[in-house]
FIDRENMAR-934420 format. One record per residue: residue in three letters; x, y, z of N, C-alpha, C, O, CB in turn. Coordinates in steps of 0.05 Angstrom, whole numbers, plus 5000, padded with zeros to 4 digits. Last residue first. Glycine has a CB too. Example, Ala and Ser with C-alpha at 12.3 -4.5 7.8 and 13.67 -1.06 7.14 Angstrom:
Ser525749555142527349795143525850015157526850235161528249885114Ala526448865156524649105156526449345156528549345169522649115181
% end
This chain:
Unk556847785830559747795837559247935878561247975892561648085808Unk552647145817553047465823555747635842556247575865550147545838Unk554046725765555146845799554247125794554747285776559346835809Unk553046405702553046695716553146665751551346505758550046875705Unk555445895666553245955685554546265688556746325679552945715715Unk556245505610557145625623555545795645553345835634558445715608Unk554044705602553845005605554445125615554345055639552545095607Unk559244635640558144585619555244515618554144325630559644425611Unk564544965678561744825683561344835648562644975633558945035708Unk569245205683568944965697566344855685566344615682568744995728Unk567745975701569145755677568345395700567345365722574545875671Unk563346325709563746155722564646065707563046025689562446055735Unk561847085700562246845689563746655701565846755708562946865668Unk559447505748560947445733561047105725560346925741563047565743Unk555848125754556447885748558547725744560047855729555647855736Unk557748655756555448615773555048305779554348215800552948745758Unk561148975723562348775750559648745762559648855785565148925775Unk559449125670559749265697560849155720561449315738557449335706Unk559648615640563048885638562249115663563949255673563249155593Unk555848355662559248235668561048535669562648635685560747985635Unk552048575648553248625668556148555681557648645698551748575679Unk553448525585552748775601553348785628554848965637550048825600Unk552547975586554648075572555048345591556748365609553848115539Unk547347905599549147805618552247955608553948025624548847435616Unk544548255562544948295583547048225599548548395611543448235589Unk546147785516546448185517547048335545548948485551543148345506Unk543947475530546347325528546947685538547747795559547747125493Unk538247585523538947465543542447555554543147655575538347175534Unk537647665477537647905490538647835521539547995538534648055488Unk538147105460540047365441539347615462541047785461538447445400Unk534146835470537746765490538447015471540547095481540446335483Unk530446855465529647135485532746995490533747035512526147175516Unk528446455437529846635430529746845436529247035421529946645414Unk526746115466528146065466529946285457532246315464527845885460Unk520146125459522146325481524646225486525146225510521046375510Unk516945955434519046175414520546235438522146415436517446485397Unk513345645453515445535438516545675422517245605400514845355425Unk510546025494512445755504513745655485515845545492510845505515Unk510846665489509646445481511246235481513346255468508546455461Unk510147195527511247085503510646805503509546735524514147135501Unk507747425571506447355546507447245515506447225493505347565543Unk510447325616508947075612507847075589506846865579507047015631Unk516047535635513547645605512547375599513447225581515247805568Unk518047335664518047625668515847775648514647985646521247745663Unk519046865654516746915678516347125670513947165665517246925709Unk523046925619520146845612517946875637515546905634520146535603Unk526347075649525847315630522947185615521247315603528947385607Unk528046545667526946815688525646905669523346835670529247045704Unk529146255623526846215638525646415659523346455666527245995650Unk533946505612531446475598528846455605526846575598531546315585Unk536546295650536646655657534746645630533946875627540546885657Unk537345695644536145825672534546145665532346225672539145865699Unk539945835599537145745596536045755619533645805620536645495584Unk545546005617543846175604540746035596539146195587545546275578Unk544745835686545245825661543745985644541546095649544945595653Unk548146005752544846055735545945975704548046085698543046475737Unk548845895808549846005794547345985776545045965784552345915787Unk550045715865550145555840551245705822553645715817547645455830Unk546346125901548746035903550245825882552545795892548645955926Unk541646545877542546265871546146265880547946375868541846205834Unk538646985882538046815902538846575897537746375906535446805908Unk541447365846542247455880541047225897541647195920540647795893Unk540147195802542447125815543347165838545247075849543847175805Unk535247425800534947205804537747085813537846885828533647105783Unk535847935803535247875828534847575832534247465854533048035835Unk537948095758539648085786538047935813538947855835540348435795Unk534547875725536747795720539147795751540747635760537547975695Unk530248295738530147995747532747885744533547765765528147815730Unk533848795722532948735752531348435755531348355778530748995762Unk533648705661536048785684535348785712537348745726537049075681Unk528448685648530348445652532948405675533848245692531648425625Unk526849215667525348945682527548695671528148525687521248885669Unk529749545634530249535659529249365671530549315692529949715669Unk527649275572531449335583531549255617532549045628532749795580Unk522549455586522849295582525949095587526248875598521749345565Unk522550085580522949935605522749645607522849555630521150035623Unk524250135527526350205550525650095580527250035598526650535552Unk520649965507522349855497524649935525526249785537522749965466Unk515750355528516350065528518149945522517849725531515249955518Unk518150825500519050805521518450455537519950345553517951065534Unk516850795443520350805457520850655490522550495500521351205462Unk512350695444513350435434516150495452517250345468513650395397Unk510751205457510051035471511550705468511650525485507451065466Unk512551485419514451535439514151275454515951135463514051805457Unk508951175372511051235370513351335397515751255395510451405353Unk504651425399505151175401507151095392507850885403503651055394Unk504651925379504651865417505251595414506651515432501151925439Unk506151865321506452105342506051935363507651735362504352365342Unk504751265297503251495289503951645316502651585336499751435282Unk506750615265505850735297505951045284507051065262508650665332Unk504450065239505850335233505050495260502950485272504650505202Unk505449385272503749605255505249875258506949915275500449635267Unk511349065260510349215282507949365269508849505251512649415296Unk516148875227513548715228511348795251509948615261514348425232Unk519349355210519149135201516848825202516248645186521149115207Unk515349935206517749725217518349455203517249405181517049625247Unk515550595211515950415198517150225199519550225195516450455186Unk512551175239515050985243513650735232511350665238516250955276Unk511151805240511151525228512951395233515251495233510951495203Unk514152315258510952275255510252005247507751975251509652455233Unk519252445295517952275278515652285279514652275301518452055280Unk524852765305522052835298521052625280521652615256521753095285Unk528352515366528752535327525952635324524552575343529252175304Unk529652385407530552525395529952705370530752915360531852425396Unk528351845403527352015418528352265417527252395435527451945440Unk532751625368530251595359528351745381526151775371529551285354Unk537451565409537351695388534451875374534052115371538251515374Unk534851285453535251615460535351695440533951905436537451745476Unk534150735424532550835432533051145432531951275414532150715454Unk540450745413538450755392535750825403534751015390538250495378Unk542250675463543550945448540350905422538551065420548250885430Unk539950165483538350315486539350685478538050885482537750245513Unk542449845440540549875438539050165452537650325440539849655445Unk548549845463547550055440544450125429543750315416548849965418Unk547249705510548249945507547750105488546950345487550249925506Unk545949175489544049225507544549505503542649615492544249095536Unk545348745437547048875445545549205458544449395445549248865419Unk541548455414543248305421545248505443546448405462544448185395Unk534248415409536148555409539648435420539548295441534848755426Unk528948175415531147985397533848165392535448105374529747875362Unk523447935454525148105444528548045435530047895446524848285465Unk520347365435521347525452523147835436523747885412523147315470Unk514247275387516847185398517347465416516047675416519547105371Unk509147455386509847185379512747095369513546935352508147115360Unk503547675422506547615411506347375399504847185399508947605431Unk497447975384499047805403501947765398503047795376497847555403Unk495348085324496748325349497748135373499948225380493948595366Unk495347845284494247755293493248015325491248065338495747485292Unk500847755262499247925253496547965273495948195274498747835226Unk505447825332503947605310501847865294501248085304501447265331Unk510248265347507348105356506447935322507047965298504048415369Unk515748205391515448195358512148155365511448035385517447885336Unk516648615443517348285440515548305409513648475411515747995471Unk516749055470516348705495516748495479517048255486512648605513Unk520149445427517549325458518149245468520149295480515349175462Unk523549355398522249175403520449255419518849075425523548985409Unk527349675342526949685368524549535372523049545353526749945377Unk530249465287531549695312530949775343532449855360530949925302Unk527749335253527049155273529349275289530149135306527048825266Unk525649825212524949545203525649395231523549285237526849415175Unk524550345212526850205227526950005223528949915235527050215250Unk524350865172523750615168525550505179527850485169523350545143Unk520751535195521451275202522551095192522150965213520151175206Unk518052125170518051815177520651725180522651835169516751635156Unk517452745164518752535191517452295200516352235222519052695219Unk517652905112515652685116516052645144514852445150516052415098Unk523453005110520553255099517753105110515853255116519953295055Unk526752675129527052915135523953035135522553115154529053035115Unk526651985128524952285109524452445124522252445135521952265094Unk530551635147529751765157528951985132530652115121531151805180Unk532650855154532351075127530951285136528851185140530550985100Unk536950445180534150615180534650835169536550985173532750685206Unk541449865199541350125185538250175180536849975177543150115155Unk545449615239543449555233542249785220541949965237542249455252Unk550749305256550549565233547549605224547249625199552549515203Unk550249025306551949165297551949415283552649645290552849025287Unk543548805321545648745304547449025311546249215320544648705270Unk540949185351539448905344541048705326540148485318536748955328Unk543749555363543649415386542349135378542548925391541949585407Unk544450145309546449835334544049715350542049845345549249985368Unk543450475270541550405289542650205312541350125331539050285274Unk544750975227545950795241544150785269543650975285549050865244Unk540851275171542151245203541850985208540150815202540751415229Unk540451585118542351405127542051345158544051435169545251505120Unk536351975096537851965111538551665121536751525132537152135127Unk533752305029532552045063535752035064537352065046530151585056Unk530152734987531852564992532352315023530452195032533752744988Unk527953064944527552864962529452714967530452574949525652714957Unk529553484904528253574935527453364951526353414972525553744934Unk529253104850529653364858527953444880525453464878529253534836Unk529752324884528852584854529952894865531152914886524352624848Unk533252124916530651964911529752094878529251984857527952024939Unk539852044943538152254929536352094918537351884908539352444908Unk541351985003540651824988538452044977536552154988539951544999Unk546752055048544252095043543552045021545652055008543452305048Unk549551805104549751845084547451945074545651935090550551675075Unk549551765164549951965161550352065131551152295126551652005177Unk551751055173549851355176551151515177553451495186548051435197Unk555350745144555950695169554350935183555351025203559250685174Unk554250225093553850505102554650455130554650235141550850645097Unk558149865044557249845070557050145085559050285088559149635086Unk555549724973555449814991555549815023553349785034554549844985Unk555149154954556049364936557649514953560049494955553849534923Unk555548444973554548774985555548824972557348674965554748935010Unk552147864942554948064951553948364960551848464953557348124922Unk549747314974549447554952551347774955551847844978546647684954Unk548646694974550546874976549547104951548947094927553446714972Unk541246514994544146444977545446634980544146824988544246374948Unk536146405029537246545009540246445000540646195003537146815018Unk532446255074534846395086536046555059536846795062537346145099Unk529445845062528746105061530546245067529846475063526846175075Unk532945315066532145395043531045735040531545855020530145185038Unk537045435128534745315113533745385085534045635084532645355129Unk543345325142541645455132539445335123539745135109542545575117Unk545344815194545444925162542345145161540245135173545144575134Unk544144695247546744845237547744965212549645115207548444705239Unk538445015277539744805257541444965254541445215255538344685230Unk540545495330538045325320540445205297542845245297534645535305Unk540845465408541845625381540645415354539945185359545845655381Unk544645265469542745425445543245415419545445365408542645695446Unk549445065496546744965479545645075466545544975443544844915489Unk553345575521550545465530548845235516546645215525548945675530Unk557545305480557845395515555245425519554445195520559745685525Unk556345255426558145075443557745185473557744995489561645095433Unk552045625410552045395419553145225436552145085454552045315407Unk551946135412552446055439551845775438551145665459550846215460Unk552346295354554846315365555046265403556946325417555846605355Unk548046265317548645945331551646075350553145895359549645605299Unk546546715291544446545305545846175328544946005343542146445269Unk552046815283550547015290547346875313546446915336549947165257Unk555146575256555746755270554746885284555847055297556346845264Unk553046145229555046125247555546325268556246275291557046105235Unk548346485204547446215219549646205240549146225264547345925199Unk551246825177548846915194548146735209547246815230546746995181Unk555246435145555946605162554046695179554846675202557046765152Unk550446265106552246065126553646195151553346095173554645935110Unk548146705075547346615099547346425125546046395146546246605093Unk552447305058552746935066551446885096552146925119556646815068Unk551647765081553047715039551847375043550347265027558647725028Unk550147905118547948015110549347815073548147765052547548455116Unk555247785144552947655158551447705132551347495120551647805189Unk558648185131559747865121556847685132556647455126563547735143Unk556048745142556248585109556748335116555048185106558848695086Unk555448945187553748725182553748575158552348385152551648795184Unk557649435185558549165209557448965206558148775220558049185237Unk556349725144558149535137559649415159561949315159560049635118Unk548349525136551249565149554049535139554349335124551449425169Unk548649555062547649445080549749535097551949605090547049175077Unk547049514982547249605003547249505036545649325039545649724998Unk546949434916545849204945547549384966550049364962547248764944Unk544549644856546749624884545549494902543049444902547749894899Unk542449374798542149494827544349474842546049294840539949364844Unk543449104756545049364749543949514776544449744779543949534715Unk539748674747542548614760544348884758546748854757544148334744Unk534448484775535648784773538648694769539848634789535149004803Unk534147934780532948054766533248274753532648314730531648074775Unk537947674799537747604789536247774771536947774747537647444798Unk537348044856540548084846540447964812542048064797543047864869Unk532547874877533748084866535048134851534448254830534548174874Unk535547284892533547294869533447614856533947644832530347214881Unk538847464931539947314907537347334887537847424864541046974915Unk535447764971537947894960537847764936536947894917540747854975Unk531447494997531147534978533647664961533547644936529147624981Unk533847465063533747195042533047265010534047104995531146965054Unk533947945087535347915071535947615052537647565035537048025083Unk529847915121530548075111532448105086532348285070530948145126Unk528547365148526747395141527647745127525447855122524847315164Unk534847225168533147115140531447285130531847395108531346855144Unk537947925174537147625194534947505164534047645146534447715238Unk542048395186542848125181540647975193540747905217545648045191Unk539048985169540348885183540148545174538448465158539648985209Unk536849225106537449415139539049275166540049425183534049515154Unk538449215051538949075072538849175104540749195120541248975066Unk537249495000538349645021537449385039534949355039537149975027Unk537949534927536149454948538149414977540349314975534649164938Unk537150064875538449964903537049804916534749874921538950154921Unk534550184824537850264829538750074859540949964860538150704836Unk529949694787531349794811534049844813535749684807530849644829Unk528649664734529149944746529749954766530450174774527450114747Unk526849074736529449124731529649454718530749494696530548884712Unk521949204754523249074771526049164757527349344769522548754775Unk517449724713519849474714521549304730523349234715521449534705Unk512449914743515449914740515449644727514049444729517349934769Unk506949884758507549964731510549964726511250004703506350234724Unk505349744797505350034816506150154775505850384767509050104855Unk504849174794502649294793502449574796500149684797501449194808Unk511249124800510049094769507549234769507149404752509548784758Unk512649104845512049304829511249434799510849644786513349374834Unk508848674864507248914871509149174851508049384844507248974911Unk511348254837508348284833508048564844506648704830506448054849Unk516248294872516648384843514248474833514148704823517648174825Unk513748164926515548394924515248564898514548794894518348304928Unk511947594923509747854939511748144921510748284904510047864992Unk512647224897510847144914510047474920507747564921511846924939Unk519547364889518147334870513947244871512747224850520147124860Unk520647534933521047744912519247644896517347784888523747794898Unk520247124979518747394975519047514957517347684958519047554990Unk523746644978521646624960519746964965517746994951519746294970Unk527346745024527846674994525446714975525946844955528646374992Unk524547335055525547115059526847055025527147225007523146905072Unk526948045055525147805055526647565065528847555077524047745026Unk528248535030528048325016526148015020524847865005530448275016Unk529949235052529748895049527848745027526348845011528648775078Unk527749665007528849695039528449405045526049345043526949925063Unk529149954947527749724962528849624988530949494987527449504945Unk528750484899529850304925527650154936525250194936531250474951Unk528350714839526650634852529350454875531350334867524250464831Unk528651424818530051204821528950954846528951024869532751324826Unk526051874815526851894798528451564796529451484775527952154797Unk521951474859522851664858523351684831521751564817524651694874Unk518851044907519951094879520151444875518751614886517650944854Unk521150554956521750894949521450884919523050764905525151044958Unk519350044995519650084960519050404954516750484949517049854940Unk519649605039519249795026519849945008522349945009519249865033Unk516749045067518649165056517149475049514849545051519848995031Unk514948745132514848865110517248965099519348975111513349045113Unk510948115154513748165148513148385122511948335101515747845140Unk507647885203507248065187510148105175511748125193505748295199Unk507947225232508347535232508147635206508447475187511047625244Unk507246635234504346805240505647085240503947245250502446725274Unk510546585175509646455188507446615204505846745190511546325200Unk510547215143513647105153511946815177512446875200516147465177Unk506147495102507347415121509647275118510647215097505947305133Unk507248095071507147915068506247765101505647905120509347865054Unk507048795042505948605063505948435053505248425030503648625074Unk509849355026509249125014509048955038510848965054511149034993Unk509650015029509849825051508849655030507049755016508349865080Unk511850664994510650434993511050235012513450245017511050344973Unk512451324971512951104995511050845002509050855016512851265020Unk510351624937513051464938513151314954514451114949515351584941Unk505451914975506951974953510351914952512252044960506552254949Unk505551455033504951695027505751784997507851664994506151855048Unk504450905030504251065051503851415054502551565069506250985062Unk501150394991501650784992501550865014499350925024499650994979Unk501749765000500050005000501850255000504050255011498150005025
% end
């Protein structure tokens, strides 16, 4: 649909979530992720053929951060448009090029020491190697036609280089999965996974950033479009969401002489949000791990070598 003159949201689903892209036309058409494997050609290409383009008019398709359901479509793109740039963090290029690497590195890197972490091979939706053109680091800007143009910003905490497109003139939004709430919701509006941020500090710099910022719209990746108050309102759920982990986390180690595993310190953070749902809450270990990470470098915690699984002491 037409968000506003040029600005387009393409809707699919991603299993029970809503999964969007977005598609700037301008004097030059961009496309803000991709998808899974099979989205370009099922939802993406069809819509811009229906808007009357050519698919192969696209100048850019922009990767906003490393995970399947965003960047599995790259290679089919790449097949279609092949005179597009491919864009993306450039802390996040070797993740966002090769979906073997996103798996190793990224979705499975607490296997050996806690367990976690899902199949070791990529799954068919994941996509195939696609090369980055481009690695932005914000603050670049991106000419659309005469007098439009959108802003580059650097978003960290849900990945590394996690990148959002900002319309100055429009003060929209497009954060695609930069900031969480309480946790991804199903189309449906219920959750339907935990919050999936990895890196706690920078997350919440991205929060203050984006509070900061004049937004009238915000654009996500699988969140309905939030509109002024609900828009701060999202911020600040997100921020206190941070501080209720950070205080079960302590307080559950303040009552264990043992120590606590990272699927122990899952299970707290599932009490903590009974509304996440019993067979996605595994992946509350990526915000999990964040934290524990976090307090370690404050000295609040510390890591127990010896044991298998590795456990947390409160220091």
């Amino acid at each position: 649909m037409e968000l506003y003159q040029g600005a387009h949201q393409i809707q699919s689903l991603f299993g029970v979530r809503n999964l969007f892209q977005y598609l700037l036309t301008g004097d030059r058409l961009i496309l803000v992720d991709s998808g899974i494997a099979a989205t370009p050609e099922s939802t993406i290409l069809p819509y811009i053929e229906r808007l009357g383009y050519d698919p192969r008019r696209l100048s850019m398709v922009i990767t906003t951060h490393p995970d399947l359901d965003h960047q599995g479509g790259n290679s089919t793109i790449r097949r279609v448009a092949a005179s597009a740039l491919f864009a993306c963090g450039e802390a996040d290029r070797e993740l966002v090029e090769d979906p073997r690497t996103l798996y190793s590195k990224r979705y499975n890197y607490m296997r050996s020491d806690h367990d976690v972490g899902f199949e070791e091979q990529p799954p068919s939706d994941a996509g195939a190697v696609c090369a980055v053109d481009i690695g932005y680091r914000g603050g670049e800007r991106i000419a659309l036609s005469d007098g439009w143009e959108v802003e580059v910003l650097h978003l960290p905490g849900h990945s590394r280089g996690h990148l959002a497109l900002y319309d100055r003139v429009h003060k929209a939004a497009f954060v695609s999965d930069a900031v969480h709430g309480n946790g991804c919701p199903k189309a449906d509006g219920t959750l339907a996974i935990p919050v999936t941020y990895y890196y706690v500090d920078t997350y919440l710099s991205t929060l203050q950033y984006l509070e900061q910022l004049q937004i009238d719209a915000l654009y996500t990746g699988h969140w309905p479009i939030m509109r002024r108050e609900e828009v701060s309102d999202f911020l600040a759920d997100s921020r206190r969401t941070v501080a209720r982990l950070d205080r079960r986390f302590l307080r559950a180690l303040s009552a264990s002489t043992a120590g606590l595993t990272l699927k122990d310190l899952i299970a707290e953070a599932a009490e903590e949000f009974p509304e996440w749902p019993q067979d996605t809450r595994e992946l509350a270990m990526f915000s999990v791990k964040g934290h524990l990470d976090r307090l370690e470098a404050q000295n609040k915690v510390r890591l127990v070598s010896g044991y298998h699984p590795l456990r947390w002491l409160l220091s």
